[in-house]
FIVOPA-505891 format. One line per field, with one value per residue (C-alpha): residue number from 0; x, y, z. Coordinates in steps of 0.05 Angstrom, whole numbers, plus 5000, padded with zeros to 4 digits. Layout:
<sites>
k c(NUM / ...);
X c(X / ...);
Y c(Y / ...);
Z c(Z / ...);
</sites>
This chain:
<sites>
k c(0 / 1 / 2 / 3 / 4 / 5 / 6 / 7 / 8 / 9 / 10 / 11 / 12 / 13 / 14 / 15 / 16 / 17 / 18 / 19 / 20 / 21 / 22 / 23 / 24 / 25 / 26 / 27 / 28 / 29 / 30 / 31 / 32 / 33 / 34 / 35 / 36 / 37 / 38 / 39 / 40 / 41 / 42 / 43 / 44 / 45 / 46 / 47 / 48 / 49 / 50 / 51 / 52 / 53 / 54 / 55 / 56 / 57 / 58 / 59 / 60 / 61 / 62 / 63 / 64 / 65 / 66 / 67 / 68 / 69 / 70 / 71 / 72 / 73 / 74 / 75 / 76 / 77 / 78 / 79 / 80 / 81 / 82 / 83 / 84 / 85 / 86 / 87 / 88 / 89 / 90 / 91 / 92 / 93 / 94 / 95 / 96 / 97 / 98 / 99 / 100 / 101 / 102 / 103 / 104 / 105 / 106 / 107 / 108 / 109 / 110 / 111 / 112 / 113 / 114 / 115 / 116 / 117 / 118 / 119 / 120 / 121 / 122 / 123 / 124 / 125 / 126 / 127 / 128 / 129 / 130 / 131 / 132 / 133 / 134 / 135 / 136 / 137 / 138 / 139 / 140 / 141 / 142 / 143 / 144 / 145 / 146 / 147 / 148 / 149 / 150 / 151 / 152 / 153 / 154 / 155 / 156 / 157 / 158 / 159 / 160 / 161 / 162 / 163 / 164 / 165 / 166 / 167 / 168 / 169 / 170 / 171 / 172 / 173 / 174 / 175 / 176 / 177 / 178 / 179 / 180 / 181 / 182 / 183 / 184 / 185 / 186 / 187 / 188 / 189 / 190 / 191 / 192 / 193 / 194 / 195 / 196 / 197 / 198 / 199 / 200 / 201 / 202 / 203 / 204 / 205 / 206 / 207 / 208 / 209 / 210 / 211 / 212 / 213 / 214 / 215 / 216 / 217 / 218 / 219 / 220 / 221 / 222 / 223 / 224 / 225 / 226 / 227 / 228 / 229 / 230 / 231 / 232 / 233 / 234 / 235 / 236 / 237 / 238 / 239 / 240 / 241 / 242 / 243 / 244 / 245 / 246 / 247 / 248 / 249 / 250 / 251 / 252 / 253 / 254 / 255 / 256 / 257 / 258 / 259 / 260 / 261 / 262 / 263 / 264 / 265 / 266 / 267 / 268 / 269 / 270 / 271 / 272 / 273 / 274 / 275 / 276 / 277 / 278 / 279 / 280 / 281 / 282 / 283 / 284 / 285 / 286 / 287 / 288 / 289 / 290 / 291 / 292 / 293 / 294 / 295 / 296 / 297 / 298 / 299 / 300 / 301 / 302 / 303 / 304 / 305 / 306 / 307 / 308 / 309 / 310 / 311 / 312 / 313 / 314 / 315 / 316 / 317 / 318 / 319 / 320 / 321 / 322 / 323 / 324 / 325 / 326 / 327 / 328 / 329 / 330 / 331 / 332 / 333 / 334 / 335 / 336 / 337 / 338 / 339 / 340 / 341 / 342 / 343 / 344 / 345 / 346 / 347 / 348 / 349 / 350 / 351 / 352 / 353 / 354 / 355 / 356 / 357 / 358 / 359 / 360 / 361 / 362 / 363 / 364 / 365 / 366 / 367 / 368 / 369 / 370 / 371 / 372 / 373 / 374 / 375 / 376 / 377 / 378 / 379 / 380 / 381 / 382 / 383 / 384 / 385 / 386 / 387 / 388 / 389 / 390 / 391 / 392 / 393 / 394 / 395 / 396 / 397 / 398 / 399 / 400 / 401 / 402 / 403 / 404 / 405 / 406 / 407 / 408 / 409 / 410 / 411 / 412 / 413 / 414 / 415 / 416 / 417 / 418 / 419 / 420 / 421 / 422 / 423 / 424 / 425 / 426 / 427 / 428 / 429 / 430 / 431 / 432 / 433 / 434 / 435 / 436 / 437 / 438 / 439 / 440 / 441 / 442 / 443 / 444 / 445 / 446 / 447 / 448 / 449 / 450 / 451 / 452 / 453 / 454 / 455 / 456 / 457 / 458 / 459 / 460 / 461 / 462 / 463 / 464 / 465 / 466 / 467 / 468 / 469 / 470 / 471 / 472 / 473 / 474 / 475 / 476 / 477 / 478 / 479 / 480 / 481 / 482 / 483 / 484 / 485 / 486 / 487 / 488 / 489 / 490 / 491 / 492 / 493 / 494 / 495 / 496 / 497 / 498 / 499 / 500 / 501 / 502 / 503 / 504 / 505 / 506 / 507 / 508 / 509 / 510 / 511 / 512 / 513 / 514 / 515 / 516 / 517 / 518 / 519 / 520 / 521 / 522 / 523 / 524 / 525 / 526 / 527 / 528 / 529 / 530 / 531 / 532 / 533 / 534 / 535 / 536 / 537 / 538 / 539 / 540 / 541 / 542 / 543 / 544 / 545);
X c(4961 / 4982 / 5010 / 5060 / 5044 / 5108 / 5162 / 5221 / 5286 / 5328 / 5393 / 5468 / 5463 / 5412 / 5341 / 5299 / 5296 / 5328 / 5382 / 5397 / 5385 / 5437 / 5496 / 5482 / 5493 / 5558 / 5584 / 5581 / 5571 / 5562 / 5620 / 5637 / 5660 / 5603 / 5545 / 5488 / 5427 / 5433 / 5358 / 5330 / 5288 / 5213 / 5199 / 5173 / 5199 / 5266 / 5317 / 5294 / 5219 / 5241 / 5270 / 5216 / 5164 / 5213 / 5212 / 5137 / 5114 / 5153 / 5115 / 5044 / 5048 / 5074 / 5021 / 4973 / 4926 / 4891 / 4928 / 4880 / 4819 / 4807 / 4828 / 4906 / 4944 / 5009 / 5063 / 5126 / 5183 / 5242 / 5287 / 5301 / 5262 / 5278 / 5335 / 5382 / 5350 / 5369 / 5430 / 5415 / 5388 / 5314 / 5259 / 5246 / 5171 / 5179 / 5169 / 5084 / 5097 / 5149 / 5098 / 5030 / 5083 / 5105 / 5020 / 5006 / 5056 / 5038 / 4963 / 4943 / 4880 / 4883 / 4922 / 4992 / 5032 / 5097 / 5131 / 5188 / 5213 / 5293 / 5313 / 5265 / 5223 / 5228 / 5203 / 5154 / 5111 / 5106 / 5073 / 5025 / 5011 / 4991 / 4946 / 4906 / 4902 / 4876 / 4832 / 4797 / 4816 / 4852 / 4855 / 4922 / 4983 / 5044 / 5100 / 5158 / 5221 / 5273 / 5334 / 5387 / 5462 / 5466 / 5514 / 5471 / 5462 / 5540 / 5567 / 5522 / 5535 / 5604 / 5601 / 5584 / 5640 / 5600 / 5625 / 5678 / 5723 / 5734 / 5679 / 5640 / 5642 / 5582 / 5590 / 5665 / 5723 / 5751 / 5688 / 5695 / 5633 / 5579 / 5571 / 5515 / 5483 / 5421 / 5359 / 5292 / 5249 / 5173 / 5126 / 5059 / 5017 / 4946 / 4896 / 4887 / 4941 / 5015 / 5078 / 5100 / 5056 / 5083 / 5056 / 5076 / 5105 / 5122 / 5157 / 5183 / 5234 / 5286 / 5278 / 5350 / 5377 / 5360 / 5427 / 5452 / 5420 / 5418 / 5479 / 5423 / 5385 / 5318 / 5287 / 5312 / 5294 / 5216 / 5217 / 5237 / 5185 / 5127 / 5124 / 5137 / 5200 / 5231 / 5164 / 5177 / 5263 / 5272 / 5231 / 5270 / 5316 / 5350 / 5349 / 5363 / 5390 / 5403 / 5481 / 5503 / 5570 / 5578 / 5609 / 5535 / 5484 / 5525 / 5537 / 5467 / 5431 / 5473 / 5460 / 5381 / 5383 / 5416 / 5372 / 5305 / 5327 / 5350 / 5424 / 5422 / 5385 / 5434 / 5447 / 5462 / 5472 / 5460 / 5501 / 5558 / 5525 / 5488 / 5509 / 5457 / 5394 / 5361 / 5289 / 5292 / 5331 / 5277 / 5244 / 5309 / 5328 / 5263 / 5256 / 5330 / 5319 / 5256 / 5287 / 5351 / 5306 / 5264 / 5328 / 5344 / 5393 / 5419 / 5466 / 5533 / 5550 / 5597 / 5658 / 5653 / 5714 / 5718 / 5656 / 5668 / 5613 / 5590 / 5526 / 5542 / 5501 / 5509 / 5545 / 5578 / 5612 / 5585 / 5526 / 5494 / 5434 / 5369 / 5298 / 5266 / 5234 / 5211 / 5253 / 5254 / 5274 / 5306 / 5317 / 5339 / 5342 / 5360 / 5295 / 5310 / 5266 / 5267 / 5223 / 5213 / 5177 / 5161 / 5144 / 5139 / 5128 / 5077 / 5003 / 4976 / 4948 / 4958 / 5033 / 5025 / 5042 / 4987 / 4986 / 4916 / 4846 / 4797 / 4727 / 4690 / 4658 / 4726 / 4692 / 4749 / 4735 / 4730 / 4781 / 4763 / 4791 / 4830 / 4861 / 4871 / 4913 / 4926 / 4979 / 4995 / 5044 / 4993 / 4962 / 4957 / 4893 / 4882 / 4813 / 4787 / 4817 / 4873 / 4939 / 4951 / 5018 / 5042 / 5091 / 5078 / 5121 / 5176 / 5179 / 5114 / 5140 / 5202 / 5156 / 5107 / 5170 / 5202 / 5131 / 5110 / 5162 / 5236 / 5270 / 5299 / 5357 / 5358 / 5301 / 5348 / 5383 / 5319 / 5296 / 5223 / 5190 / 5221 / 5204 / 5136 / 5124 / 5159 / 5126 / 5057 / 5074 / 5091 / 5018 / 4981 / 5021 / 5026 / 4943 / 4953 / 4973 / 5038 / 5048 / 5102 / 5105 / 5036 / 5039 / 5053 / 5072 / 5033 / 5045 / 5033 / 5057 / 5066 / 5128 / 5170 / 5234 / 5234 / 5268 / 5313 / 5338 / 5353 / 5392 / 5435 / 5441 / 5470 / 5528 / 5545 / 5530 / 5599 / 5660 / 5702 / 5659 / 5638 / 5623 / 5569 / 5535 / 5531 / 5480 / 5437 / 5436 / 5403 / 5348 / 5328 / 5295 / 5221 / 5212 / 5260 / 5215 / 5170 / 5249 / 5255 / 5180 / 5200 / 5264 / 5231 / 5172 / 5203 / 5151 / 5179 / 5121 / 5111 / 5131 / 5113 / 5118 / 5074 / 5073 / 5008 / 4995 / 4954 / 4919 / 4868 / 4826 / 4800 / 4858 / 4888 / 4836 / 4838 / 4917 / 4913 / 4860 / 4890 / 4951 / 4917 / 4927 / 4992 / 4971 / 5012 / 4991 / 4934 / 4942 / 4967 / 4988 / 4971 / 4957 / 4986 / 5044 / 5074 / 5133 / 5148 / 5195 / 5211 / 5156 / 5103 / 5072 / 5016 / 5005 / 4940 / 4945 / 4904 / 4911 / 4863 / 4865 / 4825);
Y c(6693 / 6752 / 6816 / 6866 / 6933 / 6965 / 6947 / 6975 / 6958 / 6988 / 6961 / 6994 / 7004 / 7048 / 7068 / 7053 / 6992 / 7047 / 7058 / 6994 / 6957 / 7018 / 7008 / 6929 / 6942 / 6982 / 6931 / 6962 / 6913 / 6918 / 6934 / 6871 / 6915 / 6961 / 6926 / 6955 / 6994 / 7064 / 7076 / 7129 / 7079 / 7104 / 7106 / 7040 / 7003 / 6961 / 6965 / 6905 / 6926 / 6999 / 6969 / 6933 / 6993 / 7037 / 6996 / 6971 / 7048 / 7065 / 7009 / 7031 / 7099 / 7090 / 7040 / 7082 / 7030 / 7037 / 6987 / 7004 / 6962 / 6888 / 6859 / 6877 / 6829 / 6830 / 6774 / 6777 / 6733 / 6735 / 6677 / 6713 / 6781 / 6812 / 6765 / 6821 / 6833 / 6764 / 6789 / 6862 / 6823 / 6825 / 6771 / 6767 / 6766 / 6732 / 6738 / 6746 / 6806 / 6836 / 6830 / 6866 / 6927 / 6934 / 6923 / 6980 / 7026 / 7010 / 7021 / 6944 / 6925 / 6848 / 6793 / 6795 / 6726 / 6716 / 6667 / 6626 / 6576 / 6596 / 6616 / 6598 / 6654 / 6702 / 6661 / 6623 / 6693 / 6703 / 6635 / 6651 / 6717 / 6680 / 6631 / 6674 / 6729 / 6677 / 6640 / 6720 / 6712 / 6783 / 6838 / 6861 / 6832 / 6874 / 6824 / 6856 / 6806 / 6828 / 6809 / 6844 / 6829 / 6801 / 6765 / 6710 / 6700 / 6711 / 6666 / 6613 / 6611 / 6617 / 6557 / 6521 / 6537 / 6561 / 6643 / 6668 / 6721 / 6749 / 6770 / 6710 / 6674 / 6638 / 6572 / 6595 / 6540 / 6577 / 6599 / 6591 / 6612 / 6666 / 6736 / 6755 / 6814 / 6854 / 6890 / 6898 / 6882 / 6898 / 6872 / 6899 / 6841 / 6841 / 6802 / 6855 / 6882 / 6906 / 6912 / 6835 / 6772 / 6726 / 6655 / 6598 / 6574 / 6514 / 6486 / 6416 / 6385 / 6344 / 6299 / 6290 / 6329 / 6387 / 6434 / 6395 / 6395 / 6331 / 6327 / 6308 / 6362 / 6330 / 6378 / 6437 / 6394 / 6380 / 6455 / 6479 / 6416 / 6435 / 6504 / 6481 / 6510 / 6470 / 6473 / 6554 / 6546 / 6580 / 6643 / 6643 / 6701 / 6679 / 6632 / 6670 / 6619 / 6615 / 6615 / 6629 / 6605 / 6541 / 6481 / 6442 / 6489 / 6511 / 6444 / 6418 / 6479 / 6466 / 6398 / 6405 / 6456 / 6413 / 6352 / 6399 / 6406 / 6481 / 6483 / 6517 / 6576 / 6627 / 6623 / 6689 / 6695 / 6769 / 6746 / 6775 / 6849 / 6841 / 6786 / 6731 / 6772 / 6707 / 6724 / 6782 / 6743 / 6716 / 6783 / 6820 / 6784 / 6776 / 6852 / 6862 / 6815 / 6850 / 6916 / 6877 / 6850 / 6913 / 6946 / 6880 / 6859 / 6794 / 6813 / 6783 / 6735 / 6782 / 6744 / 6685 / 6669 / 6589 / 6547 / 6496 / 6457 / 6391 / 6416 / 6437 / 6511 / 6577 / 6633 / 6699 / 6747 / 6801 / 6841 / 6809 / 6839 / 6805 / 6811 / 6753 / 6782 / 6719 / 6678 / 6626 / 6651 / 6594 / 6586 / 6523 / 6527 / 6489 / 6441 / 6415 / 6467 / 6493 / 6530 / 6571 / 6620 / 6640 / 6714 / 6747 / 6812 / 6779 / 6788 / 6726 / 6684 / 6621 / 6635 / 6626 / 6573 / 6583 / 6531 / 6516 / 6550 / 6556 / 6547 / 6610 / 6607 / 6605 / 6557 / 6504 / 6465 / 6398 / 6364 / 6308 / 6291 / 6225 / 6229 / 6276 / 6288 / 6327 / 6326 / 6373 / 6371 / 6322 / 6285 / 6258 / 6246 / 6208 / 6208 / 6229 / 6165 / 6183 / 6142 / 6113 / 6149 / 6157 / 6225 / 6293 / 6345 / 6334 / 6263 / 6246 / 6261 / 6210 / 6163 / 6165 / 6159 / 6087 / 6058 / 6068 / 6094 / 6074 / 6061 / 6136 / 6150 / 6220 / 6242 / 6251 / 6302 / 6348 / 6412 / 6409 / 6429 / 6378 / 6322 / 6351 / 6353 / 6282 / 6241 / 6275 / 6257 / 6187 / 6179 / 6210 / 6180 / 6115 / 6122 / 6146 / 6101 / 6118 / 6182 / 6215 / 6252 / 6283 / 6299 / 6364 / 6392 / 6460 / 6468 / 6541 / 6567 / 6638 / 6621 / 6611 / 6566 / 6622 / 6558 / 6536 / 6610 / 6617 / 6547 / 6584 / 6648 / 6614 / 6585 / 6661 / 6702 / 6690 / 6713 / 6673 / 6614 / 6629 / 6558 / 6574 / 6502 / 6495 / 6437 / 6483 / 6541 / 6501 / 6482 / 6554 / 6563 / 6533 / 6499 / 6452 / 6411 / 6395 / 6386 / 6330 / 6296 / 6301 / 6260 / 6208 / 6200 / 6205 / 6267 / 6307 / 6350 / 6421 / 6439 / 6510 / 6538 / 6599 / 6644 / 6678 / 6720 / 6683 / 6607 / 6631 / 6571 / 6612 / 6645 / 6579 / 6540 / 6593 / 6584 / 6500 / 6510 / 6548 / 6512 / 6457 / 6508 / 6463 / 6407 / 6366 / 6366 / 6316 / 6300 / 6360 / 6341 / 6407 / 6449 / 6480 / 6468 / 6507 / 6502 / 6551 / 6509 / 6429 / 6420 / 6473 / 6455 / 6439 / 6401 / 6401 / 6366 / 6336 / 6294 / 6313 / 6304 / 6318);
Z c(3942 / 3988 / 3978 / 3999 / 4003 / 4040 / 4073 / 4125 / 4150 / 4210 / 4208 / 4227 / 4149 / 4149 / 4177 / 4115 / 4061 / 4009 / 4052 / 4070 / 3999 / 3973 / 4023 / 4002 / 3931 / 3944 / 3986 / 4047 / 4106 / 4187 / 4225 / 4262 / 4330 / 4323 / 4293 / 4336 / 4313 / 4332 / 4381 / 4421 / 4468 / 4482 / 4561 / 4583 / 4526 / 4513 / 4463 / 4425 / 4428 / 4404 / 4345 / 4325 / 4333 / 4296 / 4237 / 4243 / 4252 / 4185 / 4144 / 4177 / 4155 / 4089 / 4069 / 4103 / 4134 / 4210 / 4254 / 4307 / 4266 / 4291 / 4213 / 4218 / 4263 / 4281 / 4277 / 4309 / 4298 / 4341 / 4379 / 4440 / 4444 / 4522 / 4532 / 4557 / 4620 / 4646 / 4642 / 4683 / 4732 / 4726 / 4702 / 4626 / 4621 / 4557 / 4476 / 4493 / 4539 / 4492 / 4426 / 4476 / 4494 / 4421 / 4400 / 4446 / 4425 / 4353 / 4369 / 4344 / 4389 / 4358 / 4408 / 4370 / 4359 / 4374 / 4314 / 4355 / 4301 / 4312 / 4250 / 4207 / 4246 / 4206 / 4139 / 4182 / 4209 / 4127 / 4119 / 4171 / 4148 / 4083 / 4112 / 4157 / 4108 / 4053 / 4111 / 4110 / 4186 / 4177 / 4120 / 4129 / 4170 / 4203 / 4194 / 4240 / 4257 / 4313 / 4351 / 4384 / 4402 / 4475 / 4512 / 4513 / 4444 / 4431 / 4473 / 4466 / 4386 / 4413 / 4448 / 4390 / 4361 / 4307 / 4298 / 4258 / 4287 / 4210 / 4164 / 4146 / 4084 / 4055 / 4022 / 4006 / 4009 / 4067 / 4106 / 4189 / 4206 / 4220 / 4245 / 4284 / 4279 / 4301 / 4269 / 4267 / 4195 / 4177 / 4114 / 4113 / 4075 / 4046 / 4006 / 3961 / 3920 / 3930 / 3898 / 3907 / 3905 / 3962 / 3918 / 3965 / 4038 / 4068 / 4130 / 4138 / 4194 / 4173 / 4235 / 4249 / 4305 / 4337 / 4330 / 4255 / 4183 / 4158 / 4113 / 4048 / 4064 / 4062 / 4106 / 4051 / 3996 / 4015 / 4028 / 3953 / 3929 / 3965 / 3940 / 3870 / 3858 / 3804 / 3764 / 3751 / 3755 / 3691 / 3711 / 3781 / 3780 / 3835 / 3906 / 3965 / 4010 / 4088 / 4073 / 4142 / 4130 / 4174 / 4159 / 4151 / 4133 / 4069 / 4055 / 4070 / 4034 / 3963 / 3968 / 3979 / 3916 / 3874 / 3903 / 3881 / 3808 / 3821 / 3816 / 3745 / 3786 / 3813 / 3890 / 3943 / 4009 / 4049 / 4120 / 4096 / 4091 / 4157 / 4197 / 4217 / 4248 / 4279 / 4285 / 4240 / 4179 / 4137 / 4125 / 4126 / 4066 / 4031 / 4030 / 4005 / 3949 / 3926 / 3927 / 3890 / 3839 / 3827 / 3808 / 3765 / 3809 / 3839 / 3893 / 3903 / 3960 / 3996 / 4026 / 3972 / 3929 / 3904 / 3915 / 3976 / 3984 / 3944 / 3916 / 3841 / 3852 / 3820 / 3862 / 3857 / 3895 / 3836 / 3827 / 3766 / 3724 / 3715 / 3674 / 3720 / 3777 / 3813 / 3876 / 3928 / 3994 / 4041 / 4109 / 4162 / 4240 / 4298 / 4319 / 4245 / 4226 / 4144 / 4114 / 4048 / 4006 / 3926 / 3916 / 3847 / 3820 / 3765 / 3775 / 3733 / 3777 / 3722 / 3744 / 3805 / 3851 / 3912 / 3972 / 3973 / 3963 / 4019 / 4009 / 3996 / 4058 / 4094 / 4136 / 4141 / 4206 / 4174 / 4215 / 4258 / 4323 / 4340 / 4409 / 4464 / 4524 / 4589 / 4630 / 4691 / 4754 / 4782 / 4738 / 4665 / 4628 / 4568 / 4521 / 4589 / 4631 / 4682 / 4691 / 4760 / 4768 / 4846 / 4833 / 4828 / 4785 / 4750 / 4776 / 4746 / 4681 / 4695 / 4729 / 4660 / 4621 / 4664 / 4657 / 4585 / 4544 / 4572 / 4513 / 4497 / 4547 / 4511 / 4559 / 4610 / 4569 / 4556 / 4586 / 4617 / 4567 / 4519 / 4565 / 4576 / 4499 / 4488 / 4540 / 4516 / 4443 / 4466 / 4488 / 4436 / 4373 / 4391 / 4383 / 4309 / 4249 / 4222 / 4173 / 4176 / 4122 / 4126 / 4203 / 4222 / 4292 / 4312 / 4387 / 4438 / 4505 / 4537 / 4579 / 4518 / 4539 / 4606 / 4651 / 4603 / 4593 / 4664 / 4661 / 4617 / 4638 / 4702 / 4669 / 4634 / 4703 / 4741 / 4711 / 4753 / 4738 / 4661 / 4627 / 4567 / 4562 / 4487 / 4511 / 4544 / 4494 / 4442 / 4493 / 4505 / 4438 / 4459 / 4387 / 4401 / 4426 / 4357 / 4339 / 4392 / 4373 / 4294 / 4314 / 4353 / 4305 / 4238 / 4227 / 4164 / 4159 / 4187 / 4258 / 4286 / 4361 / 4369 / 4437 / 4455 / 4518 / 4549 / 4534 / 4481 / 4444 / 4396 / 4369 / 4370 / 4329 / 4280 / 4265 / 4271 / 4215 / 4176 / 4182 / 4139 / 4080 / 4061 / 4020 / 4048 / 4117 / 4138 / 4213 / 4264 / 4335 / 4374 / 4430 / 4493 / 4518 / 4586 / 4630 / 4684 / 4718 / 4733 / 4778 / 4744 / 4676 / 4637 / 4562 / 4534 / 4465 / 4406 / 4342 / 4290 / 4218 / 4151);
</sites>
């Protein structure tokens, strides 16, 4: 069990958690038109990383700690980071680049890791804070989620057809879809004590496609069940769900909490105060509904009138009063992604609900290895014996594809990186005996999704020419590719993307082991896996199990 000791949030409602929770409870929500964070930019950093040391500089001085010591880490989530500056013209240097700048300005001399799990980001980063904090890898975590309000991001949800031109309206008969907003979010976890307990987290895909929920919401479901949700229901004050006012994830989240045993448990969603905040969401919300819940409050689903979605849940457009002071936080992404959290105010352990306990040694490398692969632009390697191929770049990857795999014509569709990741899975799996359920997908880069990106930004950069390729859009989020293996391998376990600065085995280990804190995890397909462009790459993967 972790801890938070402070938190902030900058947000066009307001510069501090207090602020923010306040204009919440009044029913105050972002202006649609002008929905940007107010920020004085620091020389030499952007507007999305002056956000996020904004808010992570108001959570390190008010709990007081020394980020500059080598046991605080920071995480940061985000889906896009630097994505403007496509847009201006310039390279993005990418999510790893983004997190050093905002490390150095923060005064953090650990390597920082960049959470890139869509929107599950936000939710995910807490999870890992958890596990490396209980693994005794770190003493205290800065948590910090960010996103800001770009063309790209607009128009590609646009394309979709997934945003609402009127305020949104979570799991409401008449909802249209989301509003997107912007801010930047910061927890400040611990081992040792704090004002909230965070008790459990788990991720699990639904393996079903990589821009829908699956309409059962199996993915959802596992979530709520791994973490033990229905076990404590009646001391749940509240689920704060995803709620981001589509047609499916509505849908698909009631049905998953009425599928866990929790629809007697009453259900809010925040998008209609703030918009979606992508990478910042999950810790957005999980602060609001702390504060909400230290002033015995369950907030009301702003924008929600008559229930219309199948799922018999519990929802309210009213503030409501409340003794409990326990929740489940909820999230789902594109990649199939879904992840969620327990936190409580209570402090007896025999209430608690942890994920696993590490030995007291925190020596956990117990994992043995099964198979293991390499693949660059010129070669691919398996269990240390090379594959006659004749091509060389992207055409090797086609040519491995023809020869030994052939029966998926969705390859075609992929970005590199997705047919990098799938062909490598192909190899390696097919090695394993089948177990779906207890695989999980843990996978790193440092170029993020950076060719995919451009691949979009080129169908936004011409005015006379503008055609945003919903297609492409959903391919510039890297985790899309543990989306694409989960599909084609039935895996309905865990699947993470992490961005580091640079190809570090250490670090790495370190968050594959402690990623075997979920009980329900016993085999981990892992590594590195790069993409500068179609003909540049590199996978370096593993199966290893416990």
């Amino acid at each position: 069990m972790i801890y938070k000791i402070t938190d902030n949030i900058l947000s066009p409602l307001g510069e501090t958690t207090a602020q923010n929770y306040e204009a919440v409870k009044a029913g105050r929500s972002v202006n649609l038109t002008k929905g940007t964070v107010p920020i004085v930019r620091s020389e030499g950093l952007t507007r999305f990383e002056a956000m996020a040391v904004k808010s992570a500089k108001c959570a390190i001085q008010e709990a007081g700690i020394d980020p500059g010591k080598d046991n605080v880490v920071l995480i940061l989530s985000t889906t896009k980071a630097n994505i403007e500056v496509l847009s201006q013209g310039n390279e993005d240097p990418g999510p790893a680049h983004a997190a050093k700048s905002i490390a150095e300005e923060l005064g953090v001399v650990t390597e920082p890791i960049v959470v890139c799990n869509a929107c599950i980001s936000g939710v995910a980063a807490i999870i890992l804070a958890q596990r490396l904090l209980e693994h005794r890898d770190y003493d205290y975590a800065i948590v910090c989620g960010a996103d800001v309000l770009s063309e790209f991001t607009v128009s590609g949800f646009q394309s979709l057809k997934a945003v609402s031109e009127e305020p949104c309206r979570p799991f409401d008969m008449e909802r249209l879809g989301l509003n997107l907003g912007e801010a930047a979010a910061t927890m400040i976890l611990t081992v040792d004590s704090g004002q909230w307990a965070i008790e459990a987290g788990a991720i699990r895909n639904d393996a079903f496609h990589i821009s829908s929920p699956s309409k059962d919401g199996e993915g959802a479901r596992l979530a709520l069940e791994a973490i033990g949700a229905e076990a404590v229901k009646d001391s749940l004050a509240q689920i704060n769900a995803h709620g981001t006012a589509t047609m499916f994830n509505d849908q698909m989240e009631s049905v998953a909490i009425e599928r866990a045993g929790l629809n007697t448990v009453p259900v809010n969603s925040l998008k209609g105060y703030f918009g979606h905040t992508l990478g910042a969401a999950g810790i957005l919300e999980t602060i609001i509904t702390m504060a909400a819940l230290d002033d015995h409050t369950v907030l009301g689903t702003k924008g929600f009138e008559e229930r219309g979605v199948s799922g018999k849940i519990l929802l309210s457009s009213e503030n409501q009063t409340t003794d409990k002071d326990r929740f489940v936080k909820m999230i789902s992404g594109f990649g199939g992604g879904n992840a969620a959290i327990m936190a409580s105010k209570i402090r007896n352990e025999e209430l608690g609900m942890r994920n696993c306990d590490y030995p007291a040694d925190g020596n956990f490398s117990l994992f043995t290895p099964l198979s293991s692969l390499k693949i660059t632009s010129e070669s691919v390697t398996i269990d240390g014996k090379p594959l006659e191929l004749q091509e060389k770049g992207g055409a090797l990857l086609t040519e491995v594809y023809k020869r030994y795999i052939g029966d998926y014509p969705k390859y075609y569709k992929m970005d590199v990186l997705c047919r990098l990741g799938f062909v490598a899975s192909e190899l390696l799996l097919r090695r394993c005996d089948e177990r779906e359920d207890e695989t999980a997908i843990i996978l790193f880069n440092h170029s993020s999704s950076i060719q995919a990106d451009k691949n979009y930004q080129t169908s936004i950069a011409d005015p006379d020419n503008y055609f945003p390729s919903p297609s492409a859009f959903v391919y510039t989020l890297p985790n899309i590719v543990t989306g694409e293996i989960a599909i084609r391998h039935h895996i309905q376990g865990e699947t993470s993307f992490y961005i580091l600065q640079e190809k570090d085995e250490q670090m790495m280990e370190k968050m594959i082991e402690a990623s075997f804190a979920d009980p329900g995890t016993r085999r981990i397909l892992c590594g590195w896996i790069d993409a500068e462009d179609d003909d540049h790459f590199e996978a370096e993967l593993k199966t290893i199990e416990i």
